[in-house]
N, C-alpha and C positions, 0 to 999 in steps of 0.2 A: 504494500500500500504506500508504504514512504516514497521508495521509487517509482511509480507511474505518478503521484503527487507532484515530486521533486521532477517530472519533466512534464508534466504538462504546465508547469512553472514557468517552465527554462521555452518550450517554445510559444508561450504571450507575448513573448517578445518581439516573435520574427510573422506571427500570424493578422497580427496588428497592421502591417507593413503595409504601405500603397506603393511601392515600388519593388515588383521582384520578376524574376526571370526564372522557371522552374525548368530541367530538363527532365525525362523518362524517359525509360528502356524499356520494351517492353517484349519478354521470350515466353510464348508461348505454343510446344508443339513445332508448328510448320510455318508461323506467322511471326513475324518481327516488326513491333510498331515503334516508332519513336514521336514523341508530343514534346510541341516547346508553348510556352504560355510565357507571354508576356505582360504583366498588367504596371500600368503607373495608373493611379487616383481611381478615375470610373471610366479607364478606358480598357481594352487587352486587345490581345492577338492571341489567338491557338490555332497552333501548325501542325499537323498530323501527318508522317507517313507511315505508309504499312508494305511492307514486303508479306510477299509469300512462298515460302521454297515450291508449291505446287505450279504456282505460274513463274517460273523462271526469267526473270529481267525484266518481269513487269512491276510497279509498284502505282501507288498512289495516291493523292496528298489532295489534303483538305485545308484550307484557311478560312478560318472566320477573325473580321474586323469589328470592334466595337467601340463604335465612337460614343459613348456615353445615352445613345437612343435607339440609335439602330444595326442590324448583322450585315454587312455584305461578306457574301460568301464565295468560297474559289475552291474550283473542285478540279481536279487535271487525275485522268484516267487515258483510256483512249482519249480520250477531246476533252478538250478546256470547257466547262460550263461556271459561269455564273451567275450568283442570285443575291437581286442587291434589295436593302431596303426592308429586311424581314426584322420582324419584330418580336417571332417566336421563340421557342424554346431558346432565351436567352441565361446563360448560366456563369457569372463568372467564374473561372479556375483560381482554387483557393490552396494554401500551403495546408497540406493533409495533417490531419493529427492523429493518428490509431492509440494515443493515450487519452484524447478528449475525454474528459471526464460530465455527464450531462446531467449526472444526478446524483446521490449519496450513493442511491440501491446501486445502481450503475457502477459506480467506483467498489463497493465493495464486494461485488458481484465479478467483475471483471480481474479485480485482487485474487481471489478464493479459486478462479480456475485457471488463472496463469500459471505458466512455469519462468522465471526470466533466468540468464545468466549472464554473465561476463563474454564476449566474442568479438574481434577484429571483423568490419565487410567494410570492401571498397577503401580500403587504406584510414578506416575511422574504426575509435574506441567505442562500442554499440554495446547495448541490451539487447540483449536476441531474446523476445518475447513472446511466447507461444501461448495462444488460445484454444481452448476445448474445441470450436470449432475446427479446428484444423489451420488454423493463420499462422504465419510467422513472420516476426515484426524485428527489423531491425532500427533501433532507436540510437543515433548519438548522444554519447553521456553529455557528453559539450553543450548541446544546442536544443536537443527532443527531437531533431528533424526526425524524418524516418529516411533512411538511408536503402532499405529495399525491402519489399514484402515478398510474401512466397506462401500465393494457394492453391489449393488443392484441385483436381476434379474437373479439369478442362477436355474434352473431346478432341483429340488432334485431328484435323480432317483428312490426313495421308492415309496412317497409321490405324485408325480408330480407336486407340486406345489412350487412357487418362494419362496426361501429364497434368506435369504442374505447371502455374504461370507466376513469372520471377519481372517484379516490375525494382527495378535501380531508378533511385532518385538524384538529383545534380540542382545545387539552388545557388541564385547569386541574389544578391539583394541591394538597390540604389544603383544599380549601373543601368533602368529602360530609359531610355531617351525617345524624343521625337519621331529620328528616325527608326526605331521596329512598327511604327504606326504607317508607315507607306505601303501600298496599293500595288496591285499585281499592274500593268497596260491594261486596260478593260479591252484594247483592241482586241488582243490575243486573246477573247474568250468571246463563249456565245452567252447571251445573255436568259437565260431563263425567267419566264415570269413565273 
């Protein structure tokens, strides 16, 4: 209890933030995705690609822009499409916390079926924090960030059989500027209504 306390402390710090730059990794099976989010104050970017070892040298990438109102979105597969002006499923990307504490019950419910221990990932001094669910939570003593998760029960689509998915996290903080807020050429794309 002390420790999940003692870092959801330590990352109020960095969750607070109106300027950060998050990267992931993301291995799962046959599919490798990489996500970059950019946010300063009420604006972001999130960039998405995804390989897939089944389609060999194809991949595919997603951008959404948010100027503080609305999504334009950039999508590049086969053919460039995009979609400006949307106002849905708007979500900003937030620095993760898998210590969030949201209630008492919560905290000492989450206490009583942890395992945590002492472990090195990604070149940082971590909590490796296992959940009954089947979670594994790599936490920096340093900071709370989570440094990489690892769950269970994914369907590989090659193979068909369960792997795990192993997401690595990468955080900068006060370095978004201006420019990650700039626009694809809207030439080079079709526009979707």
């Amino acid at each position: 209890m002390i420790i999940i306390a003692n870092l959801n402390s330590k990352i109020s710090n960095y969750t607070a933030s109106t300027n950060y730059h998050i990267k992931t990794y993301n291995y799962s099976g046959d599919n490798f995705i990489i996500c970059e989010s950019y946010i300063k104050d009420k604006k972001y970017v999130n960039k998405i690609e995804f390989f897939s070892e089944t389609a060999i040298g194809e991949k595919t990438t997603s951008m959404d822009y948010y100027n503080g109102k609305t999504v334009n979105s950039y999508n590049e597969t086969s053919k460039k499409v995009a979609i400006l002006n949307r106002t849905d499923n708007i979500t900003q990307p937030r620095i993760p916390n898998k210590v969030e504490i949201y209630n008492p019950f919560y905290y000492i419910l989450i206490s009583a079926i942890s395992s945590i221990k002492s472990e090195e990932c990604n070149g940082k001094d971590c909590y490796r924090i296992v959940i009954l669910d089947g979670g594994i939570y790599y936490i920096d003593k340093a900071t709370g960030l989570t440094v990489r998760t690892i769950g269970e029960g994914t369907v590989s689509t090659n193979s068909g059989k369960m792997v795990d998915t192993i997401t690595d996290f990468q955080y900068e903080f006060d370095v978004v500027s201006e420019e990650h807020f700039i626009e694809p050429d809207i030439i080079e794309y079709e526009i979707q209504e």
